[in-house]
Legacy VTK file of the C-alpha trace (Angstrom):
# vtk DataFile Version 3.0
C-alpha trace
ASCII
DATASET POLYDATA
POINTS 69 float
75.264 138.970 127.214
73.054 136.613 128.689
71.744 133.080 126.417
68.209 132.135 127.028
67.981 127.763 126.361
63.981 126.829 126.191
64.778 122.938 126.449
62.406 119.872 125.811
60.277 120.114 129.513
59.863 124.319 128.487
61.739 125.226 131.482
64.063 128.227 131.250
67.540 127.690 131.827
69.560 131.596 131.483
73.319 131.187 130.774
75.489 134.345 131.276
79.221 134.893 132.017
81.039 137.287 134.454
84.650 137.646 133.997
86.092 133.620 133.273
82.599 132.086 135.154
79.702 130.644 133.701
76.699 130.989 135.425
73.178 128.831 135.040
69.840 129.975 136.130
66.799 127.919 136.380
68.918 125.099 135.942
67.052 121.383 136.681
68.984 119.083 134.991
72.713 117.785 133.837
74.635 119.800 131.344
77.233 119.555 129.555
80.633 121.835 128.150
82.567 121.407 125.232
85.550 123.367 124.140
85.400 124.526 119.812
87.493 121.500 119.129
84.544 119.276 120.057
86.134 118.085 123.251
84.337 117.273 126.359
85.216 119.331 129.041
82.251 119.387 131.801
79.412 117.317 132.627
77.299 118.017 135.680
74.621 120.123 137.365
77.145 123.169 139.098
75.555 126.549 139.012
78.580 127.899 138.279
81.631 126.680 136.494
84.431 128.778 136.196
86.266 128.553 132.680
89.641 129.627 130.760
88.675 132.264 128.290
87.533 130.913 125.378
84.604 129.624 122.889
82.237 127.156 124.631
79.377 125.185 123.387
76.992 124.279 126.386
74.412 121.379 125.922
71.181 121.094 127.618
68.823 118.551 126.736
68.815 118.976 122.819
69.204 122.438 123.409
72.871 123.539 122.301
74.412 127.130 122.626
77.720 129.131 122.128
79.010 131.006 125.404
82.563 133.111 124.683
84.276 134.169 127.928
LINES 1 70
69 0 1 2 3 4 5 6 7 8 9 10 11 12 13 14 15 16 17 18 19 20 21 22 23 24 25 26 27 28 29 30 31 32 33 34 35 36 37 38 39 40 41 42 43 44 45 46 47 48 49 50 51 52 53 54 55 56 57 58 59 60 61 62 63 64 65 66 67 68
């Protein structure tokens, strides 16, 4: 199930998941992962990021959202 961010310069960034892999599209700009506990576990600009299952929160900008794999 893809996750549409709108983030502060309007562009379009589509997050969506296939199998334990994260994938961004329309991606301009440094994001970064956290796992539930708060923790930082990613910060970069890969178009893909391949993940243990889980609850993620991705942050983009001010633009937060929750990605489970």
């Amino acid at each position: 199930e893809p996750t549409a961010l709108d983030n502060q310069t309007d562009e379009d960034v589509l997050i969506y998941s296939n199998g334990s892999t994260l994938y961004f599209k329309g991606l301009t700009t440094e994001y970064k992962v956290f796992n539930i506990s708060g923790k930082l576990i990613y910060k970069g600009t890969e178009t893909s990021l391949s993940l243990p299952k889980g609850s993620y929160i991705v942050r983009i900008n001010n633009q937060v959202a929750k990605v489970v794999l």
